[in-house]
Steps between C-alpha positions, in 0.01 A plus 500: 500500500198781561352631255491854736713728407534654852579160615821415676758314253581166585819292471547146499842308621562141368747361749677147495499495861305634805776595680528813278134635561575688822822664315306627234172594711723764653699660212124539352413672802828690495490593082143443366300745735123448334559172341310199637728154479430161530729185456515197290723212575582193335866285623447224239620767264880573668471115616438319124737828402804368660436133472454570124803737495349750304188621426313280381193571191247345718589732804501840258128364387416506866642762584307707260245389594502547831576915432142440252317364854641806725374761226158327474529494878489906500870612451594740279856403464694174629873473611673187488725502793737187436808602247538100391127508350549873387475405119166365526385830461602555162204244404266681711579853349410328165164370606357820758454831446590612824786559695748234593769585709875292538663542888832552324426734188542790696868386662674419168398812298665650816795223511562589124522856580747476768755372375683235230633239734144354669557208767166267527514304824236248570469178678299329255606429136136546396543776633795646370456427123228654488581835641858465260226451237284805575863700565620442154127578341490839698824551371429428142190721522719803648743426234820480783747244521537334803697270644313218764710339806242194652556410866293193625529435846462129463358319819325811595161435412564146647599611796232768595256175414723291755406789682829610586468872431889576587628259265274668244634849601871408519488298104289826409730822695811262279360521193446885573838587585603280226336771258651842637785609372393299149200706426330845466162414664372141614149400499341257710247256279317413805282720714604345810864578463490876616477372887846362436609740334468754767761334692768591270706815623349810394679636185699158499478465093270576234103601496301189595168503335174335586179416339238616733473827561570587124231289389253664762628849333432428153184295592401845633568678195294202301211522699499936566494539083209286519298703749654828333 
């Protein structure tokens, strides 16, 4: 964080794994022209995450502060990048005065605009509830009724650990086409789910929509009222 007001904006991503840093090192590039980046990452917190089954108290604490250590490490804003540790942030909004940004926010205000029927499709379960979670909150907020339709690809995420990346793809392209015809828009809860989703048919089914580049759109908006 500079105390320069001519100095470049900064943005912080806390990531669950390090596989994600090159993904979102080029939609910064590609969205956030002027803002300097730099990455955080921390696995323990999707690892205890799923052995827990939820999230746990002692990972939100962490997680907190971990978004306090990247704003006294310059940033002016931090994104947390993994949906499944997404609530964390409401702690951190309560203790910082400075903006703390959720990689899904952006995709359910959209989701709840688009449409009453919303699929969820995930391969995780600690995963999925929480994006159902932040659906039916967005919801609430916009004062629409909606109505939710969960797919888990189960064996998914166990088989992309295997690493058998076309049993992954075949559980996950099932529990896709499971979803159209059933639903108005369908929203993928993990980031890395838009690769597989591009091997649908074009204008097979309903809109399919993904975290990233929405979050990198309204972290742009975030950080440009800040510099305005």
């Amino acid at each position: 964080m500079s105390n320069n007001p001519e100095a470049p904006r900064k943005l912080a991503f806390l990531h669950t794994s390090h596989v994600l840093i090159p993904l979102f090192t080029q939609l910064a590039k590609e969205h956030l022209p002027g803002i300097e980046t730099f990455h955080m990452t921390d696995e323990s917190l999707i690892r205890n995450t799923i052995a827990a089954g939820r999230l746990t108290p002692n990972t939100i604490r962490r997680v907190a502060a971990m978004i306090g250590l990247a704003h006294d490490g310059g940033a002016d804003a931090v994104m947390v990048t993994c949906s499944s540790i997404g609530h964390a942030t409401a702690l951190a909004r309560s203790q910082y005065d400075f903006p703390v940004l959720r990689i899904d926010e952006a995709l359910a205000d959209t989701a709840v605009a688009a449409g009453t029927r919303i699929g969820v499709a995930a391969t995780l379960s600690t995963t999925l509830n929480p994006t159902l979670e932040l659906l039916r909150e967005t919801a609430a907020r916009a004062g629409r009724e909606v109505e939710l339709i969960p797919a888990l690809a189960a064996g998914a995420f166990e088989a992309v650990l295997a690493g058998d990346t076309k049993r992954h793809d075949e559980l996950l392209l099932a529990a896709l086409l499971g979803l159209q015809g059933r639903v108005d828009v369908i929203v993928l809860a993990q980031a890395s789910m838009a690769r597989v989703a591009a091997l649908l048919p074009e204008n097979s089914g309903p809109p399919m929509l993904s975290s990233p580049v929405m979050a990198m759109r309204r972290a742009a908006a975030v950080l440009g009222s800040m510099t305005a």
